[in-house]
PyMOL Python script that loads the backbone (N, CA, C, O; Angstrom):
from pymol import cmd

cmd.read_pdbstr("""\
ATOM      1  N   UNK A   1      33.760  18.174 -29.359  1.00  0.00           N
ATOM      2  CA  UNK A   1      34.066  16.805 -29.083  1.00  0.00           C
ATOM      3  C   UNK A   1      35.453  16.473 -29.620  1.00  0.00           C
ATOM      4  O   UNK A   1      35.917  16.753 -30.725  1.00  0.00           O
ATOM      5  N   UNK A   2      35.977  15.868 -28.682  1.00  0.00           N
ATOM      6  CA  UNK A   2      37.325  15.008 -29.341  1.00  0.00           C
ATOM      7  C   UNK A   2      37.147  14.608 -30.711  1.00  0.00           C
ATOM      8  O   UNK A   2      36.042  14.254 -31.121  1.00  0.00           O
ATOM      9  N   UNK A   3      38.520  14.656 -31.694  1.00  0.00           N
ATOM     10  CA  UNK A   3      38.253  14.246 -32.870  1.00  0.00           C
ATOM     11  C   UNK A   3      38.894  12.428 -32.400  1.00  0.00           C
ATOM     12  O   UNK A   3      38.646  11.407 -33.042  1.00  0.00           O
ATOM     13  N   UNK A   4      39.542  12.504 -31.412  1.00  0.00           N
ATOM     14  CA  UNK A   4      40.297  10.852 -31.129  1.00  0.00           C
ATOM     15  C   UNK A   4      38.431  10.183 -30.925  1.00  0.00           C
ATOM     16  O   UNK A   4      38.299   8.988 -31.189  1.00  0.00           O
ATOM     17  N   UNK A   5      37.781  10.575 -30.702  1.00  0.00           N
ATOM     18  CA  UNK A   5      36.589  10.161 -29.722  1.00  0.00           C
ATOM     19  C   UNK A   5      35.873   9.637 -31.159  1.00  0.00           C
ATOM     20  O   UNK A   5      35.568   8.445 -31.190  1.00  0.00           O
ATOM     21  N   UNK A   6      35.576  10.493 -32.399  1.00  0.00           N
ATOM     22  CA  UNK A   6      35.102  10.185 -33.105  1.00  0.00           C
ATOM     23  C   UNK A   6      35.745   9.213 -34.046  1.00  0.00           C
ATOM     24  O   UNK A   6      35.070   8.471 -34.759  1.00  0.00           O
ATOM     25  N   UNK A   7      37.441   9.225 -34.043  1.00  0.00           N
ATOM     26  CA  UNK A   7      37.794   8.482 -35.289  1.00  0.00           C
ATOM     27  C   UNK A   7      38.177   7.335 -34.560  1.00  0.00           C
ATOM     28  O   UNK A   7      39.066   6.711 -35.140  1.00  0.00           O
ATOM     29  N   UNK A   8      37.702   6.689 -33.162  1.00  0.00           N
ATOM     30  CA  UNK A   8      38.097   5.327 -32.724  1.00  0.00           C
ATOM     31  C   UNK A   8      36.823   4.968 -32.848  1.00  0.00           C
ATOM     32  O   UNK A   8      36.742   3.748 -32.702  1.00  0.00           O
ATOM     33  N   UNK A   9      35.510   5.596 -33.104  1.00  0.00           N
ATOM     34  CA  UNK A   9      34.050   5.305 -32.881  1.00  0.00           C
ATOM     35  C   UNK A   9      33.790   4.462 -33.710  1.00  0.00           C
ATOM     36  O   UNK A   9      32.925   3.670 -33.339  1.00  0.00           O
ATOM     37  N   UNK A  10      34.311   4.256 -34.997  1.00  0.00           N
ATOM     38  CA  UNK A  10      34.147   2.774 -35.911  1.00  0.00           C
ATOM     39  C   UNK A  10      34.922   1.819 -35.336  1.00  0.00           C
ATOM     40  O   UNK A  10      34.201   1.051 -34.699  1.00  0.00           O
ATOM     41  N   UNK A  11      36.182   1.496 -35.271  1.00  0.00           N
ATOM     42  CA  UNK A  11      36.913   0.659 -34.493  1.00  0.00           C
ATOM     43  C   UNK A  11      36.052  -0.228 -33.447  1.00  0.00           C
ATOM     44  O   UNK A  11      35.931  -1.451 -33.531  1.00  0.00           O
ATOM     45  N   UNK A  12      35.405   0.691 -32.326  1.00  0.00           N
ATOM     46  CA  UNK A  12      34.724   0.493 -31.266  1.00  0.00           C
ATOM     47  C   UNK A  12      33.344  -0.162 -31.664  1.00  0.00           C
ATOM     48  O   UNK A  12      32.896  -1.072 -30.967  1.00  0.00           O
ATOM     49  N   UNK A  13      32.654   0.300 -32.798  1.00  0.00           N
ATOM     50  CA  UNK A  13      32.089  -0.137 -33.279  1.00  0.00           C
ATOM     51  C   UNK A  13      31.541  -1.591 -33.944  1.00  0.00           C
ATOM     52  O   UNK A  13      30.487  -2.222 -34.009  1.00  0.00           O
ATOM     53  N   UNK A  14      33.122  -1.727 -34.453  1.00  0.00           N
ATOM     54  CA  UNK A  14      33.099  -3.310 -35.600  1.00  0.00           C
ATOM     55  C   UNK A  14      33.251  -4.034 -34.343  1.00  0.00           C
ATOM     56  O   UNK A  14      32.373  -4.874 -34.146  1.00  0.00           O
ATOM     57  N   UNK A  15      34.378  -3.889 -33.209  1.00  0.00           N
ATOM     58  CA  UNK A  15      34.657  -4.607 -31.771  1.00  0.00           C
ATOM     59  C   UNK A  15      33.468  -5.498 -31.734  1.00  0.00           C
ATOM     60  O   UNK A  15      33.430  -6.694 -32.024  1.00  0.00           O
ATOM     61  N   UNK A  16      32.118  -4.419 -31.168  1.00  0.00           N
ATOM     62  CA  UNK A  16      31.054  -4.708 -30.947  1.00  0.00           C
ATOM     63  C   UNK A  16      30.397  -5.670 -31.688  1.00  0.00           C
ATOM     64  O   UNK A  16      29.794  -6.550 -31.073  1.00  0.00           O
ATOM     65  N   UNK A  17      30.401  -5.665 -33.037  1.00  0.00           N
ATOM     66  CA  UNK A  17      30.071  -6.346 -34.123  1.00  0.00           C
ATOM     67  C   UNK A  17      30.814  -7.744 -33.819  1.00  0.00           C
ATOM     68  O   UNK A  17      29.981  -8.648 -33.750  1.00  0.00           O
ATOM     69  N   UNK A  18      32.280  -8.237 -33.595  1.00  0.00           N
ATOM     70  CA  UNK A  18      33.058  -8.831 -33.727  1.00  0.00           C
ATOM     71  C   UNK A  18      32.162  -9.538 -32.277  1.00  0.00           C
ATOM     72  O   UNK A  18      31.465 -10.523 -32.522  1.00  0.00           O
ATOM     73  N   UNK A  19      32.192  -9.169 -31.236  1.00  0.00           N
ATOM     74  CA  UNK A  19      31.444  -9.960 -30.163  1.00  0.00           C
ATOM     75  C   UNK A  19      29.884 -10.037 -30.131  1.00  0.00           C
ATOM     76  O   UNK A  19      29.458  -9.726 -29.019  1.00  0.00           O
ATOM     77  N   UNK A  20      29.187 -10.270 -30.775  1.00  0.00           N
ATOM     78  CA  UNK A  20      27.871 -10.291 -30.885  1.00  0.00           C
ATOM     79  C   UNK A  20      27.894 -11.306 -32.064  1.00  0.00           C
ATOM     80  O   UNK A  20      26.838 -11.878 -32.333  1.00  0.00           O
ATOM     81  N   UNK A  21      29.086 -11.595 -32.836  1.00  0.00           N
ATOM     82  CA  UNK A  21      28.902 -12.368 -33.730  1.00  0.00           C
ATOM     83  C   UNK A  21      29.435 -13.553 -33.415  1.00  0.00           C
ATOM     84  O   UNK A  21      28.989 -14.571 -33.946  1.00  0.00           O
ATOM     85  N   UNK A  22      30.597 -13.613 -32.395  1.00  0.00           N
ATOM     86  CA  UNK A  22      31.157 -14.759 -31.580  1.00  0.00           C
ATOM     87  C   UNK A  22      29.922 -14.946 -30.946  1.00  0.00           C
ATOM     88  O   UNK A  22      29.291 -15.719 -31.668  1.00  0.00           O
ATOM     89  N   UNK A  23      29.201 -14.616 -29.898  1.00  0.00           N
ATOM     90  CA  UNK A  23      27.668 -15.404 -29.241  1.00  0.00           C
ATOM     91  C   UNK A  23      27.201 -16.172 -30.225  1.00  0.00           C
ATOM     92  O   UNK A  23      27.169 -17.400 -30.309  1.00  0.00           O
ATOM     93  N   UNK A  24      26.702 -15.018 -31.254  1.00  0.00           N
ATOM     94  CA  UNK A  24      25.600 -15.964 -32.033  1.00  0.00           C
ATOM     95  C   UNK A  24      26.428 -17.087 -32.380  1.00  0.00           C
ATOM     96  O   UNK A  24      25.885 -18.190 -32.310  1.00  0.00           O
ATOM     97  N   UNK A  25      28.002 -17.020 -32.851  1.00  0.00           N
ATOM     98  CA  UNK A  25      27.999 -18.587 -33.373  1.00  0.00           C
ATOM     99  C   UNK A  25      28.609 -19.122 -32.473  1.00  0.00           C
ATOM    100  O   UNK A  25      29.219 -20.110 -32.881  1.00  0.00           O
ATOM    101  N   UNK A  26      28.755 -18.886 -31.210  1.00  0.00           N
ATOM    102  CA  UNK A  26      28.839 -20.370 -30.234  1.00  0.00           C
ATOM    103  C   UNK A  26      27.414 -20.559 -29.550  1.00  0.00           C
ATOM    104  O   UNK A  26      27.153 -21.481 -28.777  1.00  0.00           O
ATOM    105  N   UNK A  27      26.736 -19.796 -29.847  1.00  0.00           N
ATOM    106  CA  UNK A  27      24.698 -19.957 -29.914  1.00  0.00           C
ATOM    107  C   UNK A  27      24.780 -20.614 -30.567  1.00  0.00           C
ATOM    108  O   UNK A  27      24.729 -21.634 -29.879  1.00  0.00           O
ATOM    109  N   UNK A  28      24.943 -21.075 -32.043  1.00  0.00           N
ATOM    110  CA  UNK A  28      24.625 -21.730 -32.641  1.00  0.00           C
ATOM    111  C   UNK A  28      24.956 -23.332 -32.959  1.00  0.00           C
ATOM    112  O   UNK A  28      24.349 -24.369 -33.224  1.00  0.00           O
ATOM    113  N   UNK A  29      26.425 -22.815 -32.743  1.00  0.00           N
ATOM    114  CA  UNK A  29      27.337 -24.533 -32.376  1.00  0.00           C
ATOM    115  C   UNK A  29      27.027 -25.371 -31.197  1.00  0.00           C
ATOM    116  O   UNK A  29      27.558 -26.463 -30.994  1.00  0.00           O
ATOM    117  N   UNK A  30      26.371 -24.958 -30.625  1.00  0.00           N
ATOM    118  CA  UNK A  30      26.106 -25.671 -29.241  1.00  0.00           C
ATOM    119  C   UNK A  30      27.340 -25.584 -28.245  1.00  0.00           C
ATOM    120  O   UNK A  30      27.343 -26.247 -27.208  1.00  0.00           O
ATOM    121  N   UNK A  31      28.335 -24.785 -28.579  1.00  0.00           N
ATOM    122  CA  UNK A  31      29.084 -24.453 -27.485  1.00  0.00           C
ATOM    123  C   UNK A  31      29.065 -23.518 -26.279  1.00  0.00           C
ATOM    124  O   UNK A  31      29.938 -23.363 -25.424  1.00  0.00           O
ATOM    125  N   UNK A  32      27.699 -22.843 -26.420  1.00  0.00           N
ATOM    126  CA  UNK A  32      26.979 -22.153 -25.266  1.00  0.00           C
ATOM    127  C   UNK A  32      26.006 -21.899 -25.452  1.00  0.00           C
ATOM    128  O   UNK A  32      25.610 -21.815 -26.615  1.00  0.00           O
ATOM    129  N   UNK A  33      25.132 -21.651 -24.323  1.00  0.00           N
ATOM    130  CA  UNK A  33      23.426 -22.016 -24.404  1.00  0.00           C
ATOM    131  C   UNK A  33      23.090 -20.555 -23.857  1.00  0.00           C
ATOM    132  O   UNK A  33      23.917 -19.832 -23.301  1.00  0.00           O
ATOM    133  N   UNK A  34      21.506 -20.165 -24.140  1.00  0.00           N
ATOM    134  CA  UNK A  34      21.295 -18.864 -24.051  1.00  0.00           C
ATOM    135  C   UNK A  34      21.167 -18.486 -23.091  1.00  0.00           C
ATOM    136  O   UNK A  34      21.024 -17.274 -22.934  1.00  0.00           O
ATOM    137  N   UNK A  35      21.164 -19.531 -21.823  1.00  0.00           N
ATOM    138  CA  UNK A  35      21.523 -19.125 -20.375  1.00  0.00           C
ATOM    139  C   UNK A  35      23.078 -18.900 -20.039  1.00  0.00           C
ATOM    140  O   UNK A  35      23.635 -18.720 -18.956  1.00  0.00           O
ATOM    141  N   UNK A  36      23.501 -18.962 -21.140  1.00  0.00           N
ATOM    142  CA  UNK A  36      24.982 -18.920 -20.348  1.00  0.00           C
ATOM    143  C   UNK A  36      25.209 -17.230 -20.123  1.00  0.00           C
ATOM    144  O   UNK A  36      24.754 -16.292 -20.779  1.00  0.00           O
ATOM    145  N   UNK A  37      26.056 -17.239 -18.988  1.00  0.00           N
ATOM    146  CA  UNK A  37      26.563 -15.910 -18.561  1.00  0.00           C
ATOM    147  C   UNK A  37      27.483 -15.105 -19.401  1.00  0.00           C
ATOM    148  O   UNK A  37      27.352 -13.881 -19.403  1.00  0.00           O
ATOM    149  N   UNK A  38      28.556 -15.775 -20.236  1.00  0.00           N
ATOM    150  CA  UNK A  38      29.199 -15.299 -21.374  1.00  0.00           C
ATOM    151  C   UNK A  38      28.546 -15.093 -22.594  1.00  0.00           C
ATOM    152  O   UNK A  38      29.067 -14.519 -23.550  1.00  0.00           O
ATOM    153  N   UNK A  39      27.068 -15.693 -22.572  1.00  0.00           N
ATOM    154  CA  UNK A  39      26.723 -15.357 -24.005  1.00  0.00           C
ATOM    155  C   UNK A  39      25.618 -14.358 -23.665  1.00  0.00           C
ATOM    156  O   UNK A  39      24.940 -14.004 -24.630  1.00  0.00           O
ATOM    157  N   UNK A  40      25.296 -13.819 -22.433  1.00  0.00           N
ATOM    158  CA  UNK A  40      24.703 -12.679 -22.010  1.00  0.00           C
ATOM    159  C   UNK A  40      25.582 -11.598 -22.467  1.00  0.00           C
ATOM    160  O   UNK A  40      25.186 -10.640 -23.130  1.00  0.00           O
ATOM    161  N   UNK A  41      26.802 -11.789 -22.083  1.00  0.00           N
ATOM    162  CA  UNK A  41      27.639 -10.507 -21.270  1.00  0.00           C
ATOM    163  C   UNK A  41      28.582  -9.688 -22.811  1.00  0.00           C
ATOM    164  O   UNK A  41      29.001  -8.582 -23.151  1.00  0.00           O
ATOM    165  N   UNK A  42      28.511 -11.230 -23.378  1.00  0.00           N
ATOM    166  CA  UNK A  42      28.847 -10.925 -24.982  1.00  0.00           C
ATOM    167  C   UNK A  42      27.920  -9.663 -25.902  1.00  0.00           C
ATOM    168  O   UNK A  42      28.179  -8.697 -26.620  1.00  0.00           O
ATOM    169  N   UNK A  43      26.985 -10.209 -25.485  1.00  0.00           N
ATOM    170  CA  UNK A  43      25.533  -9.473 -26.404  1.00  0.00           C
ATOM    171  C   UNK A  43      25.695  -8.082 -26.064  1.00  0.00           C
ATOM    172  O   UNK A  43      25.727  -7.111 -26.819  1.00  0.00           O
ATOM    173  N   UNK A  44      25.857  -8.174 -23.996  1.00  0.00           N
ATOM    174  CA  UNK A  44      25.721  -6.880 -23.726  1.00  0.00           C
ATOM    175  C   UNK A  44      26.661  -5.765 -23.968  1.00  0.00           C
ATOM    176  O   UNK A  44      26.444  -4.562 -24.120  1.00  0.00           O
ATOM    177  N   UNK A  45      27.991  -6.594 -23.970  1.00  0.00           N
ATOM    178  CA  UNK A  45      29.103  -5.513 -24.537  1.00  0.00           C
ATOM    179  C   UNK A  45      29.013  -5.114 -25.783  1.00  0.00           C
ATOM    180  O   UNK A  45      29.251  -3.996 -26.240  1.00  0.00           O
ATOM    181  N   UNK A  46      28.655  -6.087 -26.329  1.00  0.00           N
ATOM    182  CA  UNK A  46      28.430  -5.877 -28.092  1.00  0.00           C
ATOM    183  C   UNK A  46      27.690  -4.997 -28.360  1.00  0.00           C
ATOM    184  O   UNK A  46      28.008  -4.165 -29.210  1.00  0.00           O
ATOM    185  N   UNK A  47      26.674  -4.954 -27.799  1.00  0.00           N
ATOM    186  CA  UNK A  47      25.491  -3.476 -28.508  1.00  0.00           C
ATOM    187  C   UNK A  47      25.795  -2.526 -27.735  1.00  0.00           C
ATOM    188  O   UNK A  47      25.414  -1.496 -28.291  1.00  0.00           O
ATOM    189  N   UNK A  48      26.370  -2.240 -26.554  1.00  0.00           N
ATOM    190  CA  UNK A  48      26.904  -1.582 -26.063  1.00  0.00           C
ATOM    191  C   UNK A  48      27.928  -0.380 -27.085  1.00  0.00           C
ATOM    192  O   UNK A  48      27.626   0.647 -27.693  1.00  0.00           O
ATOM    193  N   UNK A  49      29.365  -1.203 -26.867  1.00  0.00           N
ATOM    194  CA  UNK A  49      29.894  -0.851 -27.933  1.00  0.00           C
ATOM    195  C   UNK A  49      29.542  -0.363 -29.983  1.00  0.00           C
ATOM    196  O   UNK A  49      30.170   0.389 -30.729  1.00  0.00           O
ATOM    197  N   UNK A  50      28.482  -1.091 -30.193  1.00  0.00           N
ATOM    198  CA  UNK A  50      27.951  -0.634 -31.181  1.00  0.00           C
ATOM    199  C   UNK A  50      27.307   0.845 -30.928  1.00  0.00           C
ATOM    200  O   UNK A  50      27.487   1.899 -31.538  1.00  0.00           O
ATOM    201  N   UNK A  51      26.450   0.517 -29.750  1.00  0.00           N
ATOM    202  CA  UNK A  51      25.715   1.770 -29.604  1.00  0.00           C
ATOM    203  C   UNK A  51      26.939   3.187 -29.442  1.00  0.00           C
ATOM    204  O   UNK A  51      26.587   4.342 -29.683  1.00  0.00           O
ATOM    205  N   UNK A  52      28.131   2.889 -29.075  1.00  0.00           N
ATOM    206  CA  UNK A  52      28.799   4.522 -28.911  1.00  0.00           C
ATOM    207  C   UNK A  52      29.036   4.712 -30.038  1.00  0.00           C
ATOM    208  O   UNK A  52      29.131   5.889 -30.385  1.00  0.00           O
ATOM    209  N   UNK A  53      29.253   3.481 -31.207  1.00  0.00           N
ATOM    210  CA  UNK A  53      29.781   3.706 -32.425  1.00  0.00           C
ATOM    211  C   UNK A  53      28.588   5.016 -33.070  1.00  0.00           C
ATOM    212  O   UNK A  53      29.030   6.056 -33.559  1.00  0.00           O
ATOM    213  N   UNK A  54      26.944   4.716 -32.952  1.00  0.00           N
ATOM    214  CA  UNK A  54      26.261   5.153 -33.553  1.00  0.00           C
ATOM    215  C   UNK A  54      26.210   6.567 -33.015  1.00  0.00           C
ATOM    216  O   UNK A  54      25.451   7.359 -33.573  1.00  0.00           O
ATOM    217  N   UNK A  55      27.047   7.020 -31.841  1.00  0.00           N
ATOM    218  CA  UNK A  55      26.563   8.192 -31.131  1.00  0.00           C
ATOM    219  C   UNK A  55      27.268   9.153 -32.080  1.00  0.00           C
ATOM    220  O   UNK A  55      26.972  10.347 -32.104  1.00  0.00           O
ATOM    221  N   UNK A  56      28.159   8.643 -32.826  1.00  0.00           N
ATOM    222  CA  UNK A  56      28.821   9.394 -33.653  1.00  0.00           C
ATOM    223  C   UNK A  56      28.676   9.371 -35.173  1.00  0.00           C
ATOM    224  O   UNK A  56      29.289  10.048 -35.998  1.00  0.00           O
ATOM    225  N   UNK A  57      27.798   8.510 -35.352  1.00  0.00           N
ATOM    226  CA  UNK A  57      27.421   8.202 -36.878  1.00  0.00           C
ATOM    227  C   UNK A  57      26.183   7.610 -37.018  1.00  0.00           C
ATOM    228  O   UNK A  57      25.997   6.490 -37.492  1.00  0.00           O
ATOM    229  N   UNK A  58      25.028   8.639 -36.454  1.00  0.00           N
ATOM    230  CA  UNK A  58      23.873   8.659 -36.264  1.00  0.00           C
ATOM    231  C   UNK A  58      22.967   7.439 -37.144  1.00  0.00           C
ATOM    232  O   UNK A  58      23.069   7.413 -38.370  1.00  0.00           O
ATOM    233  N   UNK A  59      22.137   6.505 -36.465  1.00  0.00           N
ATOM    234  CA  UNK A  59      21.229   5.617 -37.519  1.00  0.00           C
ATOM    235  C   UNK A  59      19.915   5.382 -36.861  1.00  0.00           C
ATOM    236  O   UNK A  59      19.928   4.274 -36.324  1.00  0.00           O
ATOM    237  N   UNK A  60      18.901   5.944 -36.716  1.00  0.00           N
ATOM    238  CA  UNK A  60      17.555   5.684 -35.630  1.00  0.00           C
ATOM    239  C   UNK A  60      17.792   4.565 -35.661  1.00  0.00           C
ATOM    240  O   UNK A  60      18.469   4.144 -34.724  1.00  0.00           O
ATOM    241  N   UNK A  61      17.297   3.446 -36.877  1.00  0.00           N
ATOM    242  CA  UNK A  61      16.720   2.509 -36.097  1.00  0.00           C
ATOM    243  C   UNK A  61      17.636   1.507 -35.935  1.00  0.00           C
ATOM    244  O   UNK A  61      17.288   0.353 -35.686  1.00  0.00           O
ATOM    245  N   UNK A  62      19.229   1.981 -36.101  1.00  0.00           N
ATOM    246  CA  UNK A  62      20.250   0.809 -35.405  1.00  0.00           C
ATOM    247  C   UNK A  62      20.201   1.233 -34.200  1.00  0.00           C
ATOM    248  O   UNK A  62      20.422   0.294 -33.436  1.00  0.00           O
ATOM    249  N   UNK A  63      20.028   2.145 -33.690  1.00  0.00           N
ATOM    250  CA  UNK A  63      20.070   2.979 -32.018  1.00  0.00           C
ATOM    251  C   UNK A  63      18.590   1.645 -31.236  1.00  0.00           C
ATOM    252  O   UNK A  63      18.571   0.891 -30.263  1.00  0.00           O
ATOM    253  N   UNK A  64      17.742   1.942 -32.175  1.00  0.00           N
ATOM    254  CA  UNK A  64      16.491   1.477 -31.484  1.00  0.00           C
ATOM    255  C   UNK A  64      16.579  -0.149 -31.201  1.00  0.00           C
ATOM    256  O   UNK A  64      16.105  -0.759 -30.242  1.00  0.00           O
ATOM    257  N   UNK A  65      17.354  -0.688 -32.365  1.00  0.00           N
ATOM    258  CA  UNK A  65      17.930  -2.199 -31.895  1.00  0.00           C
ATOM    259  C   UNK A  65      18.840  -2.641 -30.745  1.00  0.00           C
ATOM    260  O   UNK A  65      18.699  -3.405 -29.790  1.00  0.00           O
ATOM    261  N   UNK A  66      20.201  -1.571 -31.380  1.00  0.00           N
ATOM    262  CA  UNK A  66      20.921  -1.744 -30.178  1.00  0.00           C
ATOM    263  C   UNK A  66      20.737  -1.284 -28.816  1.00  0.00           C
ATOM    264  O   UNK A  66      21.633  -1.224 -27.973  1.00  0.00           O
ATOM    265  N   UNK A  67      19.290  -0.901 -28.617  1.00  0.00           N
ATOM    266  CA  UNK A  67      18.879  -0.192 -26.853  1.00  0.00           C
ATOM    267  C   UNK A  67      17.650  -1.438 -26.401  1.00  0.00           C
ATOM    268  O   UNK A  67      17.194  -1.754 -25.302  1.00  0.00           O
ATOM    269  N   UNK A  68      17.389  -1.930 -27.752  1.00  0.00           N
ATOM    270  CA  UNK A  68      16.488  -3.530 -27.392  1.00  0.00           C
ATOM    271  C   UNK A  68      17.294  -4.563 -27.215  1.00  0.00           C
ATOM    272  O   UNK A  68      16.990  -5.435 -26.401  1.00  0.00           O
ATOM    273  N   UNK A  69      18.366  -4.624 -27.895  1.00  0.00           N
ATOM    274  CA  UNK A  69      19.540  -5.815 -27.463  1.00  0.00           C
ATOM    275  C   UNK A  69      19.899  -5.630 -26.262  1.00  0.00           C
ATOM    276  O   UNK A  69      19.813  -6.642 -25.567  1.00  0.00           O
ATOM    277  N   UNK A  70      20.359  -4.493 -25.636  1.00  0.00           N
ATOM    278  CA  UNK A  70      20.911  -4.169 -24.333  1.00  0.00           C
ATOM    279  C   UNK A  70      20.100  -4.418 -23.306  1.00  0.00           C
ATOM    280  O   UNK A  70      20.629  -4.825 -22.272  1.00  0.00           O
ATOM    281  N   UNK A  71      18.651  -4.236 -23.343  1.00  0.00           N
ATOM    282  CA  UNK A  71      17.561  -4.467 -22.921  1.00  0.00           C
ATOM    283  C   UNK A  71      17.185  -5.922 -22.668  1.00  0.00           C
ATOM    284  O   UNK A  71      17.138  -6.316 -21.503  1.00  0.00           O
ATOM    285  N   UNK A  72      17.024  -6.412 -23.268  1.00  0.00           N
ATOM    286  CA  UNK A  72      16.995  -8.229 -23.865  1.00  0.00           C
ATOM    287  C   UNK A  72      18.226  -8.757 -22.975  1.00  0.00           C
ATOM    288  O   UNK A  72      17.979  -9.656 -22.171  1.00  0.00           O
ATOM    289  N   UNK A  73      19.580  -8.240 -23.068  1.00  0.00           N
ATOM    290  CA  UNK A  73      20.864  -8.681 -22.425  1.00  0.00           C
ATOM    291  C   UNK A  73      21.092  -8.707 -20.867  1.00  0.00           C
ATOM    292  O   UNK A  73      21.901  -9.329 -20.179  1.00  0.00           O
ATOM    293  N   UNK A  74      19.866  -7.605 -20.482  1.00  0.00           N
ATOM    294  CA  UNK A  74      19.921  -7.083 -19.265  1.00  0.00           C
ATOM    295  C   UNK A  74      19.009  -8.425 -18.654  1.00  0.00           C
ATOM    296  O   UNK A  74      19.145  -9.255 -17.755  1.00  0.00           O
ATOM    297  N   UNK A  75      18.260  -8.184 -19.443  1.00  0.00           N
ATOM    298  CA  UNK A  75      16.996  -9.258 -18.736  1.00  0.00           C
ATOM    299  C   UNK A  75      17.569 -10.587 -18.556  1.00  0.00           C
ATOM    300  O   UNK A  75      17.494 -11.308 -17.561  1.00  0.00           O
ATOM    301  N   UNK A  76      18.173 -10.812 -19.710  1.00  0.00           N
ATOM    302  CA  UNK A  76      18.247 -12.608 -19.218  1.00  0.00           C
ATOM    303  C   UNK A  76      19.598 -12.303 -18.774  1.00  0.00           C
ATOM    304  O   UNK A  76      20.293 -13.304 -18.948  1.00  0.00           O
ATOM    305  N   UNK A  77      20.484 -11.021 -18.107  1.00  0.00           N
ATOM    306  CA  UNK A  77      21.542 -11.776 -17.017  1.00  0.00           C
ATOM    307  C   UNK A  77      21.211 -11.379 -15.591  1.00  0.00           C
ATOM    308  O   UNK A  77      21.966 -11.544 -14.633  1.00  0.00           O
ATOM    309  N   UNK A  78      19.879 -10.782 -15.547  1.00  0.00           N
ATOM    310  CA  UNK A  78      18.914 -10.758 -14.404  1.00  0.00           C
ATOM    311  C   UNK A  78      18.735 -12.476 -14.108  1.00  0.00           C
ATOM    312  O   UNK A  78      19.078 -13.049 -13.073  1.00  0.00           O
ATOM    313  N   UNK A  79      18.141 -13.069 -15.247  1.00  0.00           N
ATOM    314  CA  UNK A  79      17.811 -14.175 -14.388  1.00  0.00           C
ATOM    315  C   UNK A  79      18.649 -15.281 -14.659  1.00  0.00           C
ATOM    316  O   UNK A  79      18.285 -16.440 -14.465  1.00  0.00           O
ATOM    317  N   UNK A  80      19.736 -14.971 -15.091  1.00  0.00           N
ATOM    318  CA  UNK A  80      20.676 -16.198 -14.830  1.00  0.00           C
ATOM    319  C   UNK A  80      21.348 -15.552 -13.242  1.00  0.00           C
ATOM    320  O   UNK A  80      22.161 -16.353 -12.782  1.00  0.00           O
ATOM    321  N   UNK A  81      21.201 -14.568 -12.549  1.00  0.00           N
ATOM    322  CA  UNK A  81      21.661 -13.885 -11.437  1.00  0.00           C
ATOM    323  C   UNK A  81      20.955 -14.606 -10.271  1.00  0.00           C
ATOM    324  O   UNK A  81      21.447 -15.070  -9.243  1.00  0.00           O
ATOM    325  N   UNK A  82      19.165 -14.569 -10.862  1.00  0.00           N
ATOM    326  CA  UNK A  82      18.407 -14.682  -9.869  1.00  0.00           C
ATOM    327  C   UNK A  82      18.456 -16.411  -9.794  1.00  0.00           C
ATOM    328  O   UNK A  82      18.288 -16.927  -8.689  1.00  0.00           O
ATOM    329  N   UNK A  83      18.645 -17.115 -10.765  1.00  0.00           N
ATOM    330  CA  UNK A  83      18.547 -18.694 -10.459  1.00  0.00           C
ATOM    331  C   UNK A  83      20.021 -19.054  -9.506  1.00  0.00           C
ATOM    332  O   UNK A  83      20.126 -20.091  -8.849  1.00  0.00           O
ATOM    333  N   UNK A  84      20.799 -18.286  -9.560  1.00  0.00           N
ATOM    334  CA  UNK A  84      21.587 -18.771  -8.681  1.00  0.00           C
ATOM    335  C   UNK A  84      21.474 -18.523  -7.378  1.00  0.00           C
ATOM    336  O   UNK A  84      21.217 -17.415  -6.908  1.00  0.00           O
ATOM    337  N   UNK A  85      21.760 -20.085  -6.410  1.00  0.00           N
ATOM    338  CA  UNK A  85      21.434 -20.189  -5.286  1.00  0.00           C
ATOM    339  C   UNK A  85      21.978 -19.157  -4.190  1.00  0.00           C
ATOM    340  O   UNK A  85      21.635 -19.267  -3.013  1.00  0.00           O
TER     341      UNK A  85
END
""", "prot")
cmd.dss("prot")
cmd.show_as("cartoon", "prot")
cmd.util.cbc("prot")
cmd.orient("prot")
């Protein structure tokens, strides 16, 4: 494996961290609601990106969160997809 592959894998990592933590706090401020499409797409990049971090710095059960977040992310931008007319 690339050693570039592994030593950007934290970088890529915190990213992830850095957008999953913007959702939650415009989740929380009331500046976007959990239907919103940006606070889907946030989540989904976010564990996304977390998850390559872990491909390289192995953690079961952060893997097992971040494949339920992605999961969870998928679902509700399924149905913010499907409510639109």
């Amino acid at each position: 494996m690339s050693d570039l592959l592994v030593v950007i894998a934290n970088p890529i990592g915190l990213l992830g961290v850095v957008l999953v933590l913007i959702a939650y706090f415009f989740l929380s401020t009331g500046r976007w609601m959990a239907d919103s499409l940006y606070y889907q797409l946030y989540n989904l990049a976010g564990a996304v990106l977390i998850l390559y971090s872990l491909y390289f710095h192995w953690n079961l059960s952060s893997v097992v969160i971040e494949i339920a977040w992605i999961t969870i992310s998928f679902i509700g931008l399924f149905r913010i997809i499907a409510k639109k007319p």
